[in-house]
N, C-alpha and C positions, 0 to 999 in steps of 0.2 A: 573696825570699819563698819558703817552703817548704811543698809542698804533696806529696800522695798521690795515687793516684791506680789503679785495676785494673779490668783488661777483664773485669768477671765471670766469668763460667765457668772463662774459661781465663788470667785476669791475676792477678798476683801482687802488693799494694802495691810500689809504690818510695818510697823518700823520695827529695826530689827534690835533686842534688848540681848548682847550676846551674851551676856550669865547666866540669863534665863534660858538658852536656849544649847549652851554647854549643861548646862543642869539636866535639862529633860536629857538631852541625848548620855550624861552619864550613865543613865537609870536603863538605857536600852539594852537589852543581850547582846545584841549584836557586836558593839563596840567594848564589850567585857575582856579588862585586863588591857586597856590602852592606857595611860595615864593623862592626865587633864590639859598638857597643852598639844597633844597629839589631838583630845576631842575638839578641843578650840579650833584645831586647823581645817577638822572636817567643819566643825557649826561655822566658821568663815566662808566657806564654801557650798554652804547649804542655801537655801531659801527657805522663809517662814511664809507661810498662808494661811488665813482666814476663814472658814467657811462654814455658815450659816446650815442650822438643822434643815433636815429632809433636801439639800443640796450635794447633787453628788460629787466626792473627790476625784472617784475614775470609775471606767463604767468597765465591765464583763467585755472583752473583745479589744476595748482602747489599746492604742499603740504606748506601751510601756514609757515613760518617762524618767523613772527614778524608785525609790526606797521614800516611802510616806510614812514618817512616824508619828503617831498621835503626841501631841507635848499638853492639851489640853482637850478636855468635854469625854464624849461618848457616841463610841463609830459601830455601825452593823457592816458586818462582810455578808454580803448576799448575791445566791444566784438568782436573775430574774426568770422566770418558765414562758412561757411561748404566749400560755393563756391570762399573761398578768400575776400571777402569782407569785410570793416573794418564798426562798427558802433562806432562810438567816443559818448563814456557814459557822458564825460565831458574834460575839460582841465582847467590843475592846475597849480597854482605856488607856490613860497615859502612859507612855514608855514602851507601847506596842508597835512592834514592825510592822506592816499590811502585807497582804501577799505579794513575800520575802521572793519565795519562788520565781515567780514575772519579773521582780527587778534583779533578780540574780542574771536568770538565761536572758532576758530582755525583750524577751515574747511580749505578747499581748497575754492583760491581766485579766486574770481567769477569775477576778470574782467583780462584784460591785461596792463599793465604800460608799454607806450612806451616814452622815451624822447625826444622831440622834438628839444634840443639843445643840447648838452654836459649838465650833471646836474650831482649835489651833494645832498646825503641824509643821514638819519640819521634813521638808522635803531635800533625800540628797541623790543628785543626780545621776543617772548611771553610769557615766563616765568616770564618777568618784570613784564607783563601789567599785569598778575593775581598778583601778589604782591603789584604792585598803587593801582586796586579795592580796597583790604585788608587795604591798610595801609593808603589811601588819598582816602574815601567817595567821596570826590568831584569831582575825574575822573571819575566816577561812573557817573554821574548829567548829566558832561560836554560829555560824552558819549553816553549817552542817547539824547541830543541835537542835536548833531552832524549827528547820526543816523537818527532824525525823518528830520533833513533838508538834507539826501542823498533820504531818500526814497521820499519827495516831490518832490524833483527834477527830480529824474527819472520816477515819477508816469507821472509830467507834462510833460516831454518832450516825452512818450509814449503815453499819451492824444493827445498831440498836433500831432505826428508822424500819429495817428490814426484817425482825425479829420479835419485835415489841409490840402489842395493841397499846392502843392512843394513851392508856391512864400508865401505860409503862413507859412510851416514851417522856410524856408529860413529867412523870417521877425524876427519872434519869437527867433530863435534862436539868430538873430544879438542882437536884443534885451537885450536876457538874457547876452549874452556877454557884451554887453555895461553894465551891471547893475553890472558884474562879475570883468573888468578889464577896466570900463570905465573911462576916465580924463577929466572933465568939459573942454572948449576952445572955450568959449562964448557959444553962441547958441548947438556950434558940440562937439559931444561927439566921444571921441578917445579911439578906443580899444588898451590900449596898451599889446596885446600881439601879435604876427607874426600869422597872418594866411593867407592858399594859398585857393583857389580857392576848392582842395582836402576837406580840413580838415572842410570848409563849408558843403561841402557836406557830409562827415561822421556825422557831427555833426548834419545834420538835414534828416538825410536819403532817400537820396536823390542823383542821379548819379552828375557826377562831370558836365557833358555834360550840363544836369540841372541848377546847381548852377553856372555855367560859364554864359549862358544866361540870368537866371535872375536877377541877381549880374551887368551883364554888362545894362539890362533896368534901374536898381535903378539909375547906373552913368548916363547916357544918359538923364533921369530924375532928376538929382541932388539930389537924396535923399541920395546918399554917394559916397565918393571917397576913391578911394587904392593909397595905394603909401608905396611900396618894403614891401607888406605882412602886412602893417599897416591901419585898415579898420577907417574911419572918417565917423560917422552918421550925415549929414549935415542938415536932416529934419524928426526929431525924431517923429513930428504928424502925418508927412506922412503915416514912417512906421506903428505906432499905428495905425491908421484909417485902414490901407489896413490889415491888421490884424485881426482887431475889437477890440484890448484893451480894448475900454471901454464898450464892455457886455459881457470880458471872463467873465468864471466860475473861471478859475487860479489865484493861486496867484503866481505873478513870481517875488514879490520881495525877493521869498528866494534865487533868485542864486545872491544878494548881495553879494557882500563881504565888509569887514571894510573900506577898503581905497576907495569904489568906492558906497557910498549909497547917497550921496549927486549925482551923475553924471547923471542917471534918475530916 
């Protein structure tokens, strides 16, 4: 069945390509250990949408709608502060759930989705998700997983925000990126996703002024090099040691992801 579908404001129709969009959602945890025509009957049920960089998918506060899977581009979860200010919670790609949490209880979602590039997602509505509990136990499991590796994640990078001076959170965070979206290339590890100078600095809360400076001592130092928004970790012991890696308390290999647990 082929349907339309646009977030107002800031959604764009899709027509709906359902291979394409059983694909992505196989790739998701969430629905791990369903088999292919169970996903098809969630992606029949889903809606695809549209939406154009720096356009937001849901704001910090909005009234919950559903489960927002990224199927395509590059999305920042961020809380926004009083004074304008952006704290970037994380950055995601395809096959990521949004905050899982809001569309679990049905609250209002407690972060911001902003796209970083033109992106496509696959929005399934809460109505479903109470219906998969019910009738597939196992997104129950895979939810509860999911969950406990959102709350490590922001437990750790609020530890470290709280513990760390700027050139330690700075480190940390490359770090978790590298572990998140990293590509072995011998010794150097390649983030492959765009980041500016900014999005360092949100992500490690920290001014941009900050993360410009000591972003520019790592180069100067050859512990990494940029080239058009693409960061290369050229001396990964470096950063570890200036760190202290090896007597945190953290564990920061859960900002792994599948495709990048071999990279550090």
């Amino acid at each position: 069945m082929t349907r339309t579908s646009s977030t107002g404001t800031t959604g764009v129709p899709v027509n709906r390509n359902q291979d394409r969009v059983v694909s992505a959602l196989q790739e998701c945890a969430l629905v791990s250990g369903l088999d292919q025509a169970e996903i098809a009957d969630i992606a029949s049920r889903a809606t695809v949408h549209r939406i154009g960089a720096n356009r937001r998918v849901f704001e910090e506060g909005e009234d919950c709608k559903g489960l927002w899977v990224v199927t395509a581009g590059r999305v920042r979860l961020l809380h926004l502060m009083a004074d304008g200010r952006q704290h970037a919670v994380g950055f995601h790609a395809p096959t990521t759930p949004l905050d899982l949490g809001a569309a679990l209880d049905g609250r209002p979602y407690m972060t911001t989705a902003m796209p970083m590039v033109d992106s496509e997602f696959v929005l399934v509505p809460r109505p479903l998700l109470v219906e998969l509990a019910k009738a597939y136990p196992v997104t129950v499991r895979n939810a509860i997983e999911l969950l406990c590796l959102e709350v490590r994640q922001r437990d750790i990078t609020s530890a470290i925000a709280a513990l760390k001076d700027a050139r330690g959170r700075i480190g940390c965070s490359l770090l978790q990126l590298a572990r998140q979206f990293g590509e072995s290339e011998g010794a150097t590890i390649r983030i492959n996703y765009p980041l500016t100078r900014q999005h360092i600095a949100d992500r490690s809360g920290v001014t941009v002024e900050t993360a410009i400076r000591v972003m520019s001592e790592m180069q100067q130092q050859g512990v990494i090099q940029t080239d058009n928004q693409i960061i290369r970790i050229v001396d990964v012991p470096a950063i570890s040691e200036a760190v202290s890696c090896g007597g945190c308390q953290f564990e920061c290999s859960v900002f792994a992801q599948k495709h990048a647990r071999r990279a550090v």
